[in-house]
N, C-alpha and C positions, 0 to 999 in steps of 0.2 A: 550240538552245544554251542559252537561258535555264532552258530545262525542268529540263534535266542543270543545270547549275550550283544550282537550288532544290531535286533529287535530294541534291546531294553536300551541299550544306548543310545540309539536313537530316539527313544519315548523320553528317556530324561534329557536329552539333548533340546527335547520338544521341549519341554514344560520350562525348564530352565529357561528358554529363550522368552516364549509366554511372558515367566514371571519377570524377567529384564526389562520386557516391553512395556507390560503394566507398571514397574514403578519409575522409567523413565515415563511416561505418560503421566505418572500422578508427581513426579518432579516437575516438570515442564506447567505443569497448574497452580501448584503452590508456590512459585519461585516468580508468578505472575505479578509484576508493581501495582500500586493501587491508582487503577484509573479514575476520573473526574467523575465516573459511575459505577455502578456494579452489574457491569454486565451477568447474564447468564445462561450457561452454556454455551460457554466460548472454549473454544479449541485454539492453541496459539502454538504452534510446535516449534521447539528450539531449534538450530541454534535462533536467534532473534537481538535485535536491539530497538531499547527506545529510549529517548529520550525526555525529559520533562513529560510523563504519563499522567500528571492533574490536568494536562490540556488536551485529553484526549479521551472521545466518549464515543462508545461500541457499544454497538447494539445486540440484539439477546441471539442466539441460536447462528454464531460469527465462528466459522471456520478457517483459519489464516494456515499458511503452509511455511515449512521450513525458509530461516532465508532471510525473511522479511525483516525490515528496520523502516519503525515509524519515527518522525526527528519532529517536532514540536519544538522550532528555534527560536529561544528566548531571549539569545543574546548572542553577537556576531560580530568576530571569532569567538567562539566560547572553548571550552577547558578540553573538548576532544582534536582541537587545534592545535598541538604542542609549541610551543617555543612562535607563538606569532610574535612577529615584532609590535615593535610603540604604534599602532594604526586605528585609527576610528573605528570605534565600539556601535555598535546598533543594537537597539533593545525593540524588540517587539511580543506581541499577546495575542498569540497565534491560536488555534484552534484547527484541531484535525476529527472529525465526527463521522463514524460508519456506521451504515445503518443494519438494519438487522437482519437476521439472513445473507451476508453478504458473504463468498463463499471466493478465495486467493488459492491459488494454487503454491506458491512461492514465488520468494525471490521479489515481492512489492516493497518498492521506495516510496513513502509519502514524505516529502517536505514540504514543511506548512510555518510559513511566517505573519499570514492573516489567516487563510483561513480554506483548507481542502476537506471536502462535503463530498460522500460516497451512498447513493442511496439504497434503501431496502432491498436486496432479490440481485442486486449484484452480480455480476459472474467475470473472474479476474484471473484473466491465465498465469501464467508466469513470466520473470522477470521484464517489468513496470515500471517505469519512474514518473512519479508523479510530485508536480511543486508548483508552488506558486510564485517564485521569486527566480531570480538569475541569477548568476554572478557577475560582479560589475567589471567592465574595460577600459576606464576612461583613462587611468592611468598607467599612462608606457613604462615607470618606473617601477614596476610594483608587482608581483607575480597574480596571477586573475585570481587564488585563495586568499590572497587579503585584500582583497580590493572587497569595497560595501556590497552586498546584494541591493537588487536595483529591481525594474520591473515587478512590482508587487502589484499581485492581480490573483485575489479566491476562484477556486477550481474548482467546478460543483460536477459532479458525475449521476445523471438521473437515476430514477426506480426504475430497476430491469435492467440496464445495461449488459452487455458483454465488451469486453476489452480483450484481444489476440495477447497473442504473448509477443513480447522484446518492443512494445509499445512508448513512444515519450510522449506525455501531456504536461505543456505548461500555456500560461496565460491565455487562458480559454473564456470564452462566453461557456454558458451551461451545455453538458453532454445530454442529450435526454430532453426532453421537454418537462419542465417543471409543473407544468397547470394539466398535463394528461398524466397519471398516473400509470396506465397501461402504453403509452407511446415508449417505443423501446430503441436502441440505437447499437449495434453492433461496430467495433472499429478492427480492421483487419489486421494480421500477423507485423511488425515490423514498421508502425506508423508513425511518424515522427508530426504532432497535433499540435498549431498553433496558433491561435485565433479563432476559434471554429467558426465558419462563415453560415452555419445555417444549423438546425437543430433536426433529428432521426435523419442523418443520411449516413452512410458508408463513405473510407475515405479511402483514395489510391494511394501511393509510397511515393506522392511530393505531398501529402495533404490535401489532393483539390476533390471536389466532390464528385465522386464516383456515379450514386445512385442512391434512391434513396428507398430507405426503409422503413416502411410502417405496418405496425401489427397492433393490431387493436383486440380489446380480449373482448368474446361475448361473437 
């Protein structure tokens, strides 16, 4: 009798947890903001944050992992800054665009003040920081969170990519070759990417050029 009773407990144990899963899953979809598009069949798993979502266009068949916060900054310091003092405001009309099929494991930072481009087929390990902008240093008096962002420079990440995980990419020439479609670019675990000096190579852990990779489909 006990056996069966730790049977059945366990079956509803099961199903309970099932039906937890499904409706946090169908929470996590509907609670989605309305992007610059209508993507579909996008998976975006919570927890998550975004900011200004009308500047931000995702492509169909986009799997995003817990974690993630895409920031579309449209003014700097803005309202998740608390208590900034009296300091220069910057306005900018940024643009953050993934393409489709593109497939994060979690934990992805995009900040985009012009303009970060992730292309088709993607492959995005976990925790990423991706942006286009700096933060600025010129003043000794000023803590580096209210000092202006500075270095604006679009981050284009090609069709196909893969990116390791705990990766930084800012102020890049394009990842990827833009004019081959199948040219593909891997960037290893731990890579701190800045200026890319050349397009489909592998980078060592100072950024210089390892070796290079080319896969051509067909």
């Amino acid at each position: 009798m006990r056996g069966l009773l730790r049977k059945l407990k366990r079956r509803i144990g099961i199903r309970l947890g099932l039906l937890i899963r499904s409706v946090e899953d169908e929470v996590d979809r509907r609670t989605l903001p309305k992007f610059a598009n209508e993507p579909t069949n996008l998976r975006f798993d919570a927890p998550r944050r975004i900011a200004n979502p009308q500047c931000i266009w995702i492509g169909d068949d986009v799997s995003l992992g817990p974690g993630c916060m895409l920031s579309a900054t449209t003014r700097y310091p803005g309202a998740f800054m608390q208590g900034a003092p009296d300091v220069e405001r910057q306005t900018f009309e940024p643009v953050i665009r993934i393409g489709n099929r593109v497939s994060a494991t979690g934990y992805l930072t995009i900040g985009a003040t012009t303009r970060v481009e992730i292309g088709d087929d993607a492959l995005l390990a976990s925790h990423i920081f991706i942006s286009d902008n700096q933060h600025g240093h010129t003043h000794t008096d000023l803590p580096y969170k209210y000092q202006p962002l500075d270095k604006l420079a679009p981050v284009s990440i090609g069709r196909g990519c893969w990116i390791g995980e705990h990766v930084v990419m800012m102020d890049l020439n394009p990842i990827g070759s833009p004019r081959r479609d199948w040219r593909k670019v891997l960037v290893g675990d731990g890579i701190v990417v800045v200026r890319h000096p050349d397009m489909d190579v592998t980078l060592d852990m100072v950024g210089k050029v390892a070796s290079r990779l080319e896969i051509v489909a067909g």
